[in-house]
C-alpha positions as CSV (number, residue, x, y, z in Angstrom):
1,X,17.2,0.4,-15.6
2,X,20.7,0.9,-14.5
3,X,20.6,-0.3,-10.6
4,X,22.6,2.5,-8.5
5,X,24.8,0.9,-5.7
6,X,23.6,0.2,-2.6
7,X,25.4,2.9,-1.3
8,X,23.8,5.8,-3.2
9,X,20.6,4.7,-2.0
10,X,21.1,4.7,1.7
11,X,22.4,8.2,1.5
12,X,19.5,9.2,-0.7
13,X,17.4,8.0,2.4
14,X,19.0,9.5,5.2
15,X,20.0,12.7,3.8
16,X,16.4,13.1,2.9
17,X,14.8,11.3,5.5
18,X,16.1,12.5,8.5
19,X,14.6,15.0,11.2
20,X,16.7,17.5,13.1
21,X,19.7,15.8,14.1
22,X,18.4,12.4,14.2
23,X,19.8,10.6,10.9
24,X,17.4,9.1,8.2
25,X,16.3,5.4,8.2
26,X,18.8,2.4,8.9
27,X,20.2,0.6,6.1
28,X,18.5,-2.0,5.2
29,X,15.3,0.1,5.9
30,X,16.5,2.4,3.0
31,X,17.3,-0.1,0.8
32,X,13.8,-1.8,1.1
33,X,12.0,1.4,1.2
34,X,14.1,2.3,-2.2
35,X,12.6,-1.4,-3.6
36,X,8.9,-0.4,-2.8
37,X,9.3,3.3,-4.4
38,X,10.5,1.0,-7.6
39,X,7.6,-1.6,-7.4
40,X,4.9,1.2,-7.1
41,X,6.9,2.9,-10.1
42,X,7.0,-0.1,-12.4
43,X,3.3,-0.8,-10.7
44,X,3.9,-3.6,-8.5
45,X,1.6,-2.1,-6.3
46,X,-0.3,1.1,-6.3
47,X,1.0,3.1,-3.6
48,X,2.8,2.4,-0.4
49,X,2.2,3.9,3.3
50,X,5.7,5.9,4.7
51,X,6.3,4.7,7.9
52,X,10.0,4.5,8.5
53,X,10.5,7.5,10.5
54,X,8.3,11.1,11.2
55,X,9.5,12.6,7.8
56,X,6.6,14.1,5.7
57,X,5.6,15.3,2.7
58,X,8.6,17.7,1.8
59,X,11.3,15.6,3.0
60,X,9.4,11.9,0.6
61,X,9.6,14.8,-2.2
62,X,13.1,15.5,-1.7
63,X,13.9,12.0,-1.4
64,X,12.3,11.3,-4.5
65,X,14.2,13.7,-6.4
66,X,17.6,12.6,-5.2
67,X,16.2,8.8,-6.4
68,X,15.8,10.6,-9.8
69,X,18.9,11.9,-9.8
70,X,20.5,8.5,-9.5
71,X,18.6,7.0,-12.5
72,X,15.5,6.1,-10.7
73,X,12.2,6.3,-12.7
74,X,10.3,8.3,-10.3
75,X,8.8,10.6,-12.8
76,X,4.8,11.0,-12.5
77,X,5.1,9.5,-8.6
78,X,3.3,11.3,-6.1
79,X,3.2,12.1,-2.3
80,X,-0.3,12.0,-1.1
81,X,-1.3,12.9,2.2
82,X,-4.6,12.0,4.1
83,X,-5.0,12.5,8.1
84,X,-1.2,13.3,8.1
85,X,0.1,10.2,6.6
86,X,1.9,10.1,3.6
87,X,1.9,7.7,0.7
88,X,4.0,7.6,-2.1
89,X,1.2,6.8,-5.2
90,X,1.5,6.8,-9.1
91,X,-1.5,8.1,-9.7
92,X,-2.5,6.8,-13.2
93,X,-2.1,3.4,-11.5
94,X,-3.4,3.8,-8.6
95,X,-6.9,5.4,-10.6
96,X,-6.6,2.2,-12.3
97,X,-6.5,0.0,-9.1
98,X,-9.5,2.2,-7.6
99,X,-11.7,2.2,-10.8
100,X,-11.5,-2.0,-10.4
101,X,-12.2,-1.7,-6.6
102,X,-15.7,0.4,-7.7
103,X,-16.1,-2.5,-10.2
104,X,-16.0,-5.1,-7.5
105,X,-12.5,-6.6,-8.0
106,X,-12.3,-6.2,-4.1
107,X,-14.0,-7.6,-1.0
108,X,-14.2,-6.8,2.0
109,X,-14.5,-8.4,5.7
110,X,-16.5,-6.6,7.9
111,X,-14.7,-6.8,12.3
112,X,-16.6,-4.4,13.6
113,X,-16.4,-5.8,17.7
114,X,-20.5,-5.7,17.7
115,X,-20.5,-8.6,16.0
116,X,-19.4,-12.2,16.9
117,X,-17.4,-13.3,14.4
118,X,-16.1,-11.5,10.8
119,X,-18.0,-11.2,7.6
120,X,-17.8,-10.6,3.8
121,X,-19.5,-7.9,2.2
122,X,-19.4,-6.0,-0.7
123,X,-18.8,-2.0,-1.6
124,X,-22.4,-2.3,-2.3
125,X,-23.3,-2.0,1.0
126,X,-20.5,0.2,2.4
127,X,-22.1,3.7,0.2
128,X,-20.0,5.5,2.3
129,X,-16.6,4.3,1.7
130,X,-17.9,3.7,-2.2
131,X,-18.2,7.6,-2.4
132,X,-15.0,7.9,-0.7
133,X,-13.2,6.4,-3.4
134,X,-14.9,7.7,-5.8
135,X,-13.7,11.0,-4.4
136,X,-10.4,9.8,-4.2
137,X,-10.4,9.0,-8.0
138,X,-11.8,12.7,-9.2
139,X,-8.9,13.9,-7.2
140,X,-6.5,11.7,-9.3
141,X,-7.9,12.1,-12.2
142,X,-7.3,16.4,-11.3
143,X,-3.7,15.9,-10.6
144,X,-3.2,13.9,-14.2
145,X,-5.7,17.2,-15.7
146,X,-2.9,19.3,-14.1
147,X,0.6,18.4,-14.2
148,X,1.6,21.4,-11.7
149,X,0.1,19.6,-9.4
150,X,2.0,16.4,-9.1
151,X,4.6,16.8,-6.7
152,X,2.4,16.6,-3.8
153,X,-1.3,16.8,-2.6
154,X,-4.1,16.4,0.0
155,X,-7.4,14.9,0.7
156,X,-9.3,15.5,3.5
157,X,-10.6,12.5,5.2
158,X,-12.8,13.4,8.6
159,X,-15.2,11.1,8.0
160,X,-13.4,8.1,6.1
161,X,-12.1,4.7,8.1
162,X,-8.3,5.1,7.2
163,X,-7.7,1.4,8.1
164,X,-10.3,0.5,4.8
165,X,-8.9,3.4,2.7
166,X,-5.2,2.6,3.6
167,X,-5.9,-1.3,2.9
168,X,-7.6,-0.4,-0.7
169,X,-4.9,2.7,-1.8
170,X,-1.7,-0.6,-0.7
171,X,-3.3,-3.0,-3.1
172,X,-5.5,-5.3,-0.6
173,X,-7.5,-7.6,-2.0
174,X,-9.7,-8.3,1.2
175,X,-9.1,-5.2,2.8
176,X,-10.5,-5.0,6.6
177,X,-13.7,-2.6,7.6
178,X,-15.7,-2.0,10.7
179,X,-18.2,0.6,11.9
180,X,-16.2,3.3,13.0
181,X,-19.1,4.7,14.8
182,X,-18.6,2.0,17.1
183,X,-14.8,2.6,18.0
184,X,-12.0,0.7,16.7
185,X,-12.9,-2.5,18.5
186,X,-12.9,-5.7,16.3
187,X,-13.6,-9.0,16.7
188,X,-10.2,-10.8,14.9
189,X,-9.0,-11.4,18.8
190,X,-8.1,-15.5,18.9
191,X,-9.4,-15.7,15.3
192,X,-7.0,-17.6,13.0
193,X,-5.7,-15.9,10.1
194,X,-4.2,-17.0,7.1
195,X,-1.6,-14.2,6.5
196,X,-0.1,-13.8,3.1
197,X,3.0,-12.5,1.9
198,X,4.7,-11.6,-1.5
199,X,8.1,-11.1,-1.6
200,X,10.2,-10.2,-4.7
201,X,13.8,-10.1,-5.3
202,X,15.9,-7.0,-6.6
203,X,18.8,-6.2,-5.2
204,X,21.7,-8.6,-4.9
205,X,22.8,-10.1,-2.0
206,X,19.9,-8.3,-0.3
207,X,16.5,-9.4,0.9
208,X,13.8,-9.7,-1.0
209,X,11.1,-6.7,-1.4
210,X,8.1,-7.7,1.1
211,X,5.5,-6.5,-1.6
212,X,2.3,-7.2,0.5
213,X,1.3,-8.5,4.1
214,X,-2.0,-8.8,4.6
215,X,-4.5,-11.1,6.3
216,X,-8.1,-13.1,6.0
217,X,-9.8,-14.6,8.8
218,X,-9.4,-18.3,8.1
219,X,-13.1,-18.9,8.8
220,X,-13.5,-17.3,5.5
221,X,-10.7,-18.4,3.0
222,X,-13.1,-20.6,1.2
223,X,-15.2,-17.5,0.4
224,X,-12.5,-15.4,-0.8
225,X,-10.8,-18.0,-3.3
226,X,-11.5,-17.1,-5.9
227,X,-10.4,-12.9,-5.0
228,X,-7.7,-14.2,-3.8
229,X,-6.6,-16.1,-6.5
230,X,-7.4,-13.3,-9.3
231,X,-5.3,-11.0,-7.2
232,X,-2.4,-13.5,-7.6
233,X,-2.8,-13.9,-10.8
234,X,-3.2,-9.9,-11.9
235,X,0.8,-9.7,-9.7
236,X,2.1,-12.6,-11.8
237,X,1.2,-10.8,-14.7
238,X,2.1,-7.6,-14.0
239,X,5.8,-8.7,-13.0
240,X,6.5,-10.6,-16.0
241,X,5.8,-7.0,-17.9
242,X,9.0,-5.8,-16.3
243,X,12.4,-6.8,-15.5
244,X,13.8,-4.7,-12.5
245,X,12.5,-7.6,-10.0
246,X,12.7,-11.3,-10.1
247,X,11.3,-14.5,-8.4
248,X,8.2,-13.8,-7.5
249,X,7.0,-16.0,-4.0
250,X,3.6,-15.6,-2.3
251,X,3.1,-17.5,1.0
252,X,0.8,-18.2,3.6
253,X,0.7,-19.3,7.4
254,X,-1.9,-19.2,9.9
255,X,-1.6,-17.4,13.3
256,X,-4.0,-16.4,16.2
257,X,-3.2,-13.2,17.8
258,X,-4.7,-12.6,21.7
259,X,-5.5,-8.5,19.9
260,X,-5.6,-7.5,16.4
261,X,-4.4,-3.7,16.0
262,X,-6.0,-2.4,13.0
């Protein structure tokens, strides 16, 4: 793919992007946010969360087609929206992603605040987020049925704990989960984490893409190796299948937060 200039992508962002007369996102915000849009297209990653400013769905589909106006491969992506946030999805691959998750490819840490310290568990014995995916899948696997139906959609999501959902949908190998009966309390507060990062380059003289951020309690690394290192391994592969990105690097440091918003 032909890279447009730098240029041509801000202005696809904040003609797009912006609300009333406040202007779309700055700069290097666009350029990033242009990067991610690419990686979930070449299926870097299966979707990612908008968060740049209070555009929604209409304004991400307009963006999107000014990005396939300039050359970007944008066809078949898709603007999801679930408790009025937007993601930006491909949906073959992110049906992919979710059909692995139901296989166990994923675990999960359990911070609900009841308990005294964070634990692993399975989708085995979270039935209802399991059926929440699988809902999430039959909905994909309508919009690929129906082509007419690929410009945008929603999912109603009452019941569902968006900080699991959200973690699974933007790739996560250890996503977080709690009770949500129980509030949004958890129990990461003074817990060291091991925070990793993965960060691609694309544009030059630019910063790199920040791919993934994400977090395990440190407590439990051991546990989650070997996830951890299949997830790595499944990137790696997948970027040396395309060549709009370069230089992989995936990093990790350890921090202990006094709260952990989830």
């Amino acid at each position: 793919m032909s890279t447009p200039s730098p240029q041509l992508l801000v202005a696809a962002a904040q003609q797009t992007l912006g609300m009333g007369k406040r202007r779309g996102p700055p700069r290097a915000i666009c350029l990033h946010l242009a990067g991610e849009v690419l990686a979930v297209a070449r299926g870097l990653k299966p979707a990612l969360l908008y968060d740049c400013s209070s555009a929604g769905a209409a304004e991400l589909q307009s963006y999107l087609e000014e990005l396939r106006g300039l050359g970007f491969p944008t066809q078949g992506l898709h603007v999801l929206e679930i408790a009025e946030n937007s993601l930006i999805v491909h949906p073959e691959h992110v049906r992919r992603h979710l059909e692995q998750v139901l296989l166990g490819s994923t675990a999960f840490v359990d911070v609900s605040g009841s308990q005294p310290h964070p634990s692993v568990c399975s989708l085995d014995q979270l039935q209802d987020l399991k059926a929440f995916v699988a809902e999430i899948i039959t909905h994909l696997q309508g919009l690929q049925r129906d082509r007419s139906l690929s410009i945008c959609s929603r999912l109603c999501s009452s019941a569902w704990n968006l900080c699991t959902v959200f973690g699974i949908l933007l790739g996560y190998p250890v996503p977080y989960t709690f009770d949500v009966n129980q509030g949004e309390d958890n129990c990461l507060a003074q817990t060291p984490l091991r925070v990793f990062t993965a960060r691609i380059s694309w544009l030059c003289c630019q910063p790199p893409v920040l791919l993934y951020s994400f977090s395990v309690p440190e407590s439990l690394f051991l546990s989650l190796r070997d996830v951890l290192n299949t997830w790595e391994k499944d990137l790696r592969t997948r970027c040396r299948t395309q060549n709009d990105f370069a230089d992989l690097s995936i990093s990790s440091e350890i921090v202990t937060l006094p709260a952990v918003a989830l």
